[in-house]
Backbone as XML, in Angstrom:
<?xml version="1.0"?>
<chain id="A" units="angstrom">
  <residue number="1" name="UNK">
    <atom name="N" x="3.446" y="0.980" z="-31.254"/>
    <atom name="CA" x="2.541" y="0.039" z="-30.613"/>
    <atom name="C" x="3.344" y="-1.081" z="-29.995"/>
  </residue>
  <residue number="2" name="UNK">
    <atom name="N" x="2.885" y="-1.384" z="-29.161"/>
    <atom name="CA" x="3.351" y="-2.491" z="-27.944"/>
    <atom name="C" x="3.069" y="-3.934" z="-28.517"/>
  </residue>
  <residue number="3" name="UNK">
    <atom name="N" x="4.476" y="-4.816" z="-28.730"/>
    <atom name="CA" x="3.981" y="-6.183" z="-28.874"/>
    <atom name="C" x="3.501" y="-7.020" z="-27.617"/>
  </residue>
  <residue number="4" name="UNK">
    <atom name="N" x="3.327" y="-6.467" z="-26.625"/>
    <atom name="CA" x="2.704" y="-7.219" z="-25.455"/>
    <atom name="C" x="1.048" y="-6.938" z="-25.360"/>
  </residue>
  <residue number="5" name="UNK">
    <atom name="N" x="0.184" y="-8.157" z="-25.187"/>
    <atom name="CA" x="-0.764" y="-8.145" z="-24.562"/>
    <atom name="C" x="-1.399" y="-7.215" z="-23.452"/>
  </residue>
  <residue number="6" name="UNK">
    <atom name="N" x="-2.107" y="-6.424" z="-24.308"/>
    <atom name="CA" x="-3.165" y="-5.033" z="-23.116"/>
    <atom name="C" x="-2.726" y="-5.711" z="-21.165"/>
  </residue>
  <residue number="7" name="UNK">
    <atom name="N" x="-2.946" y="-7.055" z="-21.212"/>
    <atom name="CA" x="-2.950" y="-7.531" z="-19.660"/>
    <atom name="C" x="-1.460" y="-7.327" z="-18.999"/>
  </residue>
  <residue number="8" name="UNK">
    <atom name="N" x="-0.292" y="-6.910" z="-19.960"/>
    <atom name="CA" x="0.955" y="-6.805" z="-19.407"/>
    <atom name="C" x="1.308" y="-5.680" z="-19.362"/>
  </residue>
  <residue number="9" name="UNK">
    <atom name="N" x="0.108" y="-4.613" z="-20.055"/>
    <atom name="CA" x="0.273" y="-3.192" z="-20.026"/>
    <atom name="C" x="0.549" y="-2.781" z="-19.081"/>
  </residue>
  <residue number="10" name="UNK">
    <atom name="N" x="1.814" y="-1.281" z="-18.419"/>
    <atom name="CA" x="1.828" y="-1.070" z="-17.798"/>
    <atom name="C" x="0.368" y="-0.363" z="-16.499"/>
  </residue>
  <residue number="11" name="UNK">
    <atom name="N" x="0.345" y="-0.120" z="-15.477"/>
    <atom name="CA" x="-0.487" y="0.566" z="-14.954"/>
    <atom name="C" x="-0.862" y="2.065" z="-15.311"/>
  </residue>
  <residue number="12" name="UNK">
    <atom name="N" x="-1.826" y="3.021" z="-15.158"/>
    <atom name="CA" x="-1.788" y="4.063" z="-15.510"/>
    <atom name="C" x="-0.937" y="4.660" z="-14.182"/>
  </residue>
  <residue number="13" name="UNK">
    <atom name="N" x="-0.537" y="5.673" z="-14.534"/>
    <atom name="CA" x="-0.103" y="6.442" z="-13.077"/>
    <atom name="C" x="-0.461" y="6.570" z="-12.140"/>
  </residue>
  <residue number="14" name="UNK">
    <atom name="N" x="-1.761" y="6.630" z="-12.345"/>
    <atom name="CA" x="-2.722" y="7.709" z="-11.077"/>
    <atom name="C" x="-4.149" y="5.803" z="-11.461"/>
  </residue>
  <residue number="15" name="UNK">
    <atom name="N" x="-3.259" y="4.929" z="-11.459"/>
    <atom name="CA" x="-4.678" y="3.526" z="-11.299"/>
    <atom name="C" x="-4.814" y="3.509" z="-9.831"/>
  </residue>
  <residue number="16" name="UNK">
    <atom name="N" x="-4.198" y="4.098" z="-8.772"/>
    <atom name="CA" x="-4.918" y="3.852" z="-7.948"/>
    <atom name="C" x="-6.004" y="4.982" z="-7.433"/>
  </residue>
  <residue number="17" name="UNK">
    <atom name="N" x="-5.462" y="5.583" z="-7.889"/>
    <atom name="CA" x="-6.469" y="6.868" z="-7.330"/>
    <atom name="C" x="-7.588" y="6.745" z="-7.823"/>
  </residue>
  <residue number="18" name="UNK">
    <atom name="N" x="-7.473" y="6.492" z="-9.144"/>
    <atom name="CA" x="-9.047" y="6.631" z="-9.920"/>
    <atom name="C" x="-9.703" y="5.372" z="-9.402"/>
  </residue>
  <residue number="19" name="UNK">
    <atom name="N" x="-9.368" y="4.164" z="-9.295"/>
    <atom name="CA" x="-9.592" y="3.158" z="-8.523"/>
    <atom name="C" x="-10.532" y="3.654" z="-6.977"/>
  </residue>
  <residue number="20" name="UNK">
    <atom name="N" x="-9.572" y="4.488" z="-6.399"/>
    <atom name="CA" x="-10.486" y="4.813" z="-5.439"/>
    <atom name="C" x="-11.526" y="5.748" z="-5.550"/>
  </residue>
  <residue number="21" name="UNK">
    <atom name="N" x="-11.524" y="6.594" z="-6.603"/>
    <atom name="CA" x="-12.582" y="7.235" z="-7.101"/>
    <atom name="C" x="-13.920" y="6.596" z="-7.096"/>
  </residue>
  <residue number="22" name="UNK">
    <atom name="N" x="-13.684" y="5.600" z="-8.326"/>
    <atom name="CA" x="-14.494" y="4.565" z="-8.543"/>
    <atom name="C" x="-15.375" y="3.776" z="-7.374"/>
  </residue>
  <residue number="23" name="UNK">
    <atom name="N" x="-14.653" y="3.739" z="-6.375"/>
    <atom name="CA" x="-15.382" y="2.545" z="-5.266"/>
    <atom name="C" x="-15.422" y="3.763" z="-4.183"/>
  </residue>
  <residue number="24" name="UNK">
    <atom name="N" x="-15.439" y="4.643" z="-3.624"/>
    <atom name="CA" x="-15.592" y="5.483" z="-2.613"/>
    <atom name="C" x="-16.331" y="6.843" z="-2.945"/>
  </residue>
  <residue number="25" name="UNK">
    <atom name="N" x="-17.434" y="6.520" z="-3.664"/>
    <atom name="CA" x="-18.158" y="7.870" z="-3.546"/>
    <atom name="C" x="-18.866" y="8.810" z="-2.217"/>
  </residue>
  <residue number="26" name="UNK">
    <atom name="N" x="-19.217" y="7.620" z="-1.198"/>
    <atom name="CA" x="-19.275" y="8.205" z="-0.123"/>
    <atom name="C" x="-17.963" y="8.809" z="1.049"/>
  </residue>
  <residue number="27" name="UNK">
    <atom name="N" x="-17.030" y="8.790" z="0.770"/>
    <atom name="CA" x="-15.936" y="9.696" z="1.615"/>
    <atom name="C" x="-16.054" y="10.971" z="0.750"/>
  </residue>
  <residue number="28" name="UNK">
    <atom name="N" x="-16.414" y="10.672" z="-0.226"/>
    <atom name="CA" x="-16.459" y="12.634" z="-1.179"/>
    <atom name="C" x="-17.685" y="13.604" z="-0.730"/>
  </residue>
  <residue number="29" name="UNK">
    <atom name="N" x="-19.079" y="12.450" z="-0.175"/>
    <atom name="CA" x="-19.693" y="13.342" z="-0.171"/>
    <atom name="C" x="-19.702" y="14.905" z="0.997"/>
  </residue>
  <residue number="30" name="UNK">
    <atom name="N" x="-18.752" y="14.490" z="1.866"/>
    <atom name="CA" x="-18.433" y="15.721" z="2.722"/>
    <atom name="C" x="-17.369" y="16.654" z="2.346"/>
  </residue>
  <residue number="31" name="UNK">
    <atom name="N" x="-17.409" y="16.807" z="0.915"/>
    <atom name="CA" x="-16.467" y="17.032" z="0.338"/>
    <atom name="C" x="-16.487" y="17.863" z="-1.110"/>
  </residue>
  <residue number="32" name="UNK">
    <atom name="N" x="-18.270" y="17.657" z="-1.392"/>
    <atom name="CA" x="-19.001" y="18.171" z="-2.614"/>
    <atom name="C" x="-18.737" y="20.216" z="-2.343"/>
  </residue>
  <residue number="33" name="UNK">
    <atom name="N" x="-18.520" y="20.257" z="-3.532"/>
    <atom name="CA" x="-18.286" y="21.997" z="-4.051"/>
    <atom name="C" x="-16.966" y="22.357" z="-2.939"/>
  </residue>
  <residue number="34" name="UNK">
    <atom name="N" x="-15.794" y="21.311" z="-3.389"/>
    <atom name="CA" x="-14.939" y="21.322" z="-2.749"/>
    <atom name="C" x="-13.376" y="21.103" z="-3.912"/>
  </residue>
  <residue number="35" name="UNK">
    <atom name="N" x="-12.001" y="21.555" z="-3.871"/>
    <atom name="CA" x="-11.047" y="20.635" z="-4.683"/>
    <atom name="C" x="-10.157" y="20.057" z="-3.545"/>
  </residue>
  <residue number="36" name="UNK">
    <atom name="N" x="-10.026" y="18.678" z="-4.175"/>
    <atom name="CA" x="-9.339" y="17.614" z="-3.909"/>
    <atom name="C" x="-8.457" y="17.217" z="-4.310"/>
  </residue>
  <residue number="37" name="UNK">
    <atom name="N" x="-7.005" y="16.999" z="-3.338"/>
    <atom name="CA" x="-6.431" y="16.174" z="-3.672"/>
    <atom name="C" x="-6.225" y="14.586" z="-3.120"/>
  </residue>
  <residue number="38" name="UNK">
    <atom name="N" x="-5.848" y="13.510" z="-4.239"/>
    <atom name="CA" x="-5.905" y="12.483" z="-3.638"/>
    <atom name="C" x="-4.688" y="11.819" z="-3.695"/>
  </residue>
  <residue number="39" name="UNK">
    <atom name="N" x="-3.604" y="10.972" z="-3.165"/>
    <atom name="CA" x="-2.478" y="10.233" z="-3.174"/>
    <atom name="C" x="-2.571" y="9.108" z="-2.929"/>
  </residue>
  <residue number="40" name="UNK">
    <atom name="N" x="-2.463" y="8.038" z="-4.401"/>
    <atom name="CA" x="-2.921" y="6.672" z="-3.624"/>
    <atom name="C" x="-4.116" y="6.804" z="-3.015"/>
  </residue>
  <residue number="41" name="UNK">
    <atom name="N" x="-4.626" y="6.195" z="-1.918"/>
    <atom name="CA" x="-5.863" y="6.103" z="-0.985"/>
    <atom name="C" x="-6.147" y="6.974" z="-0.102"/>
  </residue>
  <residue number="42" name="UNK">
    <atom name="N" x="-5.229" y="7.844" z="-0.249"/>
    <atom name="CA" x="-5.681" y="8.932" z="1.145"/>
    <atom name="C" x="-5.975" y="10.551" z="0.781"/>
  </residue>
  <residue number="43" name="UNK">
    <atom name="N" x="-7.008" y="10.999" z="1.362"/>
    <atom name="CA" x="-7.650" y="12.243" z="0.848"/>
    <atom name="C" x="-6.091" y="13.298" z="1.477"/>
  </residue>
  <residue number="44" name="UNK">
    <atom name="N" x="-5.207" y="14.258" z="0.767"/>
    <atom name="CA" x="-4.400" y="14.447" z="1.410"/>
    <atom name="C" x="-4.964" y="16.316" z="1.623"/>
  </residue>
  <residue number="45" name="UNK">
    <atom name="N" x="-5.747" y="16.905" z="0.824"/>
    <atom name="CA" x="-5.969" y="18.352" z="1.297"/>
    <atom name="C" x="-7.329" y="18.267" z="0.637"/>
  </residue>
  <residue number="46" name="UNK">
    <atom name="N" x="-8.084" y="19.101" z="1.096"/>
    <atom name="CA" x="-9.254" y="19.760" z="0.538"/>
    <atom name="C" x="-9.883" y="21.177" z="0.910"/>
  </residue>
  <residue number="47" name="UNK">
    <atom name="N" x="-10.676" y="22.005" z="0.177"/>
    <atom name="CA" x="-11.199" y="23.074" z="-0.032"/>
    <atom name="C" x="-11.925" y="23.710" z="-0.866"/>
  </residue>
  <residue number="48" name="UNK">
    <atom name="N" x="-12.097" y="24.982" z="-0.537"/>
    <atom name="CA" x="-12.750" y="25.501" z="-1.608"/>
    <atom name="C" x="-11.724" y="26.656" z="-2.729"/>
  </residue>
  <residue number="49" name="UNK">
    <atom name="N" x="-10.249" y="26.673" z="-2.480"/>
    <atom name="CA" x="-9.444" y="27.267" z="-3.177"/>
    <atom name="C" x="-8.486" y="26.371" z="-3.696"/>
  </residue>
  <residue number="50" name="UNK">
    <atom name="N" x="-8.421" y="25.907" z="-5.099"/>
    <atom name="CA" x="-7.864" y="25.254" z="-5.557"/>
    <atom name="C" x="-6.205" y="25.571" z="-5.823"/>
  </residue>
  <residue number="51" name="UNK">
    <atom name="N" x="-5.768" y="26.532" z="-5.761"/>
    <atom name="CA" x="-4.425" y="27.110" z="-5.654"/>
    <atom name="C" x="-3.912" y="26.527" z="-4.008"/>
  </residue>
  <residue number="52" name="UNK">
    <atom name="N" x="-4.909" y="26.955" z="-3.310"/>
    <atom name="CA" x="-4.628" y="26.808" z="-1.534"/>
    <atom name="C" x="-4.527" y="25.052" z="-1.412"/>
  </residue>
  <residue number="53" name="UNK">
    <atom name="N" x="-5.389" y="24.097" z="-1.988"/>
    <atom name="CA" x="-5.036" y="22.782" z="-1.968"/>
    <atom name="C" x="-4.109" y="22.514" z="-2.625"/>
  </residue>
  <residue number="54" name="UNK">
    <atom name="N" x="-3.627" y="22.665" z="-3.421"/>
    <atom name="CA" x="-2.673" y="22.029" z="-4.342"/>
    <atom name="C" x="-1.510" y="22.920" z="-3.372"/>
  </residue>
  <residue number="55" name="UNK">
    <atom name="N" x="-1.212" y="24.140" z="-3.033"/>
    <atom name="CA" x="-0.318" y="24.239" z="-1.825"/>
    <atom name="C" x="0.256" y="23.305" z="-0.956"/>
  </residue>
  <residue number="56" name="UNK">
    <atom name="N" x="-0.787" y="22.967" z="-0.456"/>
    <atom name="CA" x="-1.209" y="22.486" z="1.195"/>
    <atom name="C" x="-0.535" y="21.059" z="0.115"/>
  </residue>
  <residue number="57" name="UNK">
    <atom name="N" x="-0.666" y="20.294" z="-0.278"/>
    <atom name="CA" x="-0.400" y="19.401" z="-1.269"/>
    <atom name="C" x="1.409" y="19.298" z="-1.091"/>
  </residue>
  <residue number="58" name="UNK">
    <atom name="N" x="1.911" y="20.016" z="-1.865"/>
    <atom name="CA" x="3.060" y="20.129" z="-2.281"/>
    <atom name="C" x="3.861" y="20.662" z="-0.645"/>
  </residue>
  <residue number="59" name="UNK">
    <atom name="N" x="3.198" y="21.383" z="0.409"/>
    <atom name="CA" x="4.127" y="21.539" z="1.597"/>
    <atom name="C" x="4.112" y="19.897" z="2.301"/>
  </residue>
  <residue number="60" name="UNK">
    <atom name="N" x="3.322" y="19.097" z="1.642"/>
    <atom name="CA" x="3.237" y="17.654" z="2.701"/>
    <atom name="C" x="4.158" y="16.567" z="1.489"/>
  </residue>
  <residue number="61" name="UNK">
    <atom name="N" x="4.696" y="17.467" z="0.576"/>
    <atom name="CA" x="5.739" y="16.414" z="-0.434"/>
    <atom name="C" x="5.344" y="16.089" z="-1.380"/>
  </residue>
  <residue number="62" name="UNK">
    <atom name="N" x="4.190" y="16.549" z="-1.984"/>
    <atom name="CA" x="3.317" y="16.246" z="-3.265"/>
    <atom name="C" x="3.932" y="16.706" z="-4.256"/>
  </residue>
  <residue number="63" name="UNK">
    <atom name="N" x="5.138" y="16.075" z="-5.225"/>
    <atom name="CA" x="4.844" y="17.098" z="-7.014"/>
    <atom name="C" x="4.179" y="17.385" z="-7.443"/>
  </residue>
  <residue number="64" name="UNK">
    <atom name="N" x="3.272" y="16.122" z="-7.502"/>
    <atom name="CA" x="2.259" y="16.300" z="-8.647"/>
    <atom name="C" x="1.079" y="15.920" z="-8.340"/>
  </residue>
  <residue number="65" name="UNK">
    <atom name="N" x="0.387" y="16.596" z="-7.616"/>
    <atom name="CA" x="-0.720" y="16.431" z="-6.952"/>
    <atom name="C" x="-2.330" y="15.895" z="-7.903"/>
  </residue>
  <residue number="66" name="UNK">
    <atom name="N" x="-2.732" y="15.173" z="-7.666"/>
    <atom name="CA" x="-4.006" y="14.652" z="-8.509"/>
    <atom name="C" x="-4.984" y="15.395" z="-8.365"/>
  </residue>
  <residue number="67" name="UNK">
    <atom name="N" x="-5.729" y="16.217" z="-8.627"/>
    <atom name="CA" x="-6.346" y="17.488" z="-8.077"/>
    <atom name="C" x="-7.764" y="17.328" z="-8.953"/>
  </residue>
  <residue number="68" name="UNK">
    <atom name="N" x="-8.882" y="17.078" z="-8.203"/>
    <atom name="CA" x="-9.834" y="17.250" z="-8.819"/>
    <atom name="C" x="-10.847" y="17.673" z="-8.094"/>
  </residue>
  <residue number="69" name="UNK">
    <atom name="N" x="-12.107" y="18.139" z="-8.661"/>
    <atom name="CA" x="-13.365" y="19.112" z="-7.971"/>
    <atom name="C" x="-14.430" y="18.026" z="-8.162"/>
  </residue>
  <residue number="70" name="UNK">
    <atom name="N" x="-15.045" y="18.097" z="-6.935"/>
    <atom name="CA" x="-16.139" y="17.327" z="-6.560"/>
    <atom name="C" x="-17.810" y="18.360" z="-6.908"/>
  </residue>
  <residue number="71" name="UNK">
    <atom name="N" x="-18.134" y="17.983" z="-7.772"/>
    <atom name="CA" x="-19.468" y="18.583" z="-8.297"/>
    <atom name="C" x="-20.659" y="17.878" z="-7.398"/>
  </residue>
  <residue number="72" name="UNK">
    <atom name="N" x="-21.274" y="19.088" z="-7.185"/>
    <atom name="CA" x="-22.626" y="18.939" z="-6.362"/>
    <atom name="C" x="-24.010" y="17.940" z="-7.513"/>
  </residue>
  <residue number="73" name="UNK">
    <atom name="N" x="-24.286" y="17.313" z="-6.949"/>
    <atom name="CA" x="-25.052" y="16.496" z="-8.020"/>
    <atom name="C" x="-26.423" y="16.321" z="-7.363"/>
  </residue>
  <residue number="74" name="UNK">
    <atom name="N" x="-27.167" y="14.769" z="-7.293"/>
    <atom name="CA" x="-28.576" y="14.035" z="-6.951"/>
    <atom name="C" x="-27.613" y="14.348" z="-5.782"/>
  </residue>
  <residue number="75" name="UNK">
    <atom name="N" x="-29.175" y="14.365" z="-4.484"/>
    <atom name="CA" x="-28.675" y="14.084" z="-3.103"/>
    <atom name="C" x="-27.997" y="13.023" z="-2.570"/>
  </residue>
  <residue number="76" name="UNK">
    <atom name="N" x="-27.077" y="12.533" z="-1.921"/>
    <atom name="CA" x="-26.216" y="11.167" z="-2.173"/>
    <atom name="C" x="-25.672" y="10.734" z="-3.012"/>
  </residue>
  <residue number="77" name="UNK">
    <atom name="N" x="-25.100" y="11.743" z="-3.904"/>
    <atom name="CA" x="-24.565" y="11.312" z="-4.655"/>
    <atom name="C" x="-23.716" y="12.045" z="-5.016"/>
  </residue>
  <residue number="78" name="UNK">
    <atom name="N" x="-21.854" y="11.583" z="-5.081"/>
    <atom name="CA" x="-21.120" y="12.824" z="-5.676"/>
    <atom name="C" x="-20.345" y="12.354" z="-6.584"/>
  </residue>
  <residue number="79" name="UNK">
    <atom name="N" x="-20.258" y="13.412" z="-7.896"/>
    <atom name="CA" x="-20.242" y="13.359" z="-8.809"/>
    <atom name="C" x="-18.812" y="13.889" z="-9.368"/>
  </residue>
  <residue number="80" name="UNK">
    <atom name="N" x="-17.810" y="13.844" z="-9.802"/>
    <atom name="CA" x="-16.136" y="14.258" z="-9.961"/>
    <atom name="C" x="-15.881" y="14.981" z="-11.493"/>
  </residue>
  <residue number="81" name="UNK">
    <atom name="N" x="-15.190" y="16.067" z="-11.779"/>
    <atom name="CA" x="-15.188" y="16.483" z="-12.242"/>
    <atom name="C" x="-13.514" y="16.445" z="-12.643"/>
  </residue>
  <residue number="82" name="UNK">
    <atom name="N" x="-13.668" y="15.342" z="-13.243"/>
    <atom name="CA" x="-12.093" y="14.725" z="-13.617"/>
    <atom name="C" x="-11.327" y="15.460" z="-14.673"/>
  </residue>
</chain>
């Protein structure tokens, strides 16, 4: 355990992505029954073959691609399947 204060904790890895998760549900919705990858702020591949994105991912310099599926949900509304 860490003698520093939770507020000096480092960041998670992926805080920005989920960050943008969080506040941009409408750029996903053209995007529902789809996998995603995201880098930082920018949608970098998407589809419906999750082998084929995470490809497409790694030929544009991605290691480790953040890869998640956008579940079809309420109308206007999309829902992540983290």
């Amino acid at each position: 355990m860490s003698d520093r204060p939770d507020s000096q904790q480092p960041p998670s890895h992926r805080h920005r992505e989920i960050e943008w998760l969080r506040t941009h549900a409408a750029e996903l919705r053209p995007h529902v029954g789809e996998w995603v990858v995201l880098e930082g702020e920018e949608i970098i591949a998407h589809g419906a073959d999750a082998q084929e994105v995470v490809a497409e991912a790694r030929r544009r310099g991605i290691k480790m691609p953040y890869v998640f599926y956008v579940e079809p949900g309420e109308p206007g509304i999309a829902k992540l399947g983290l």
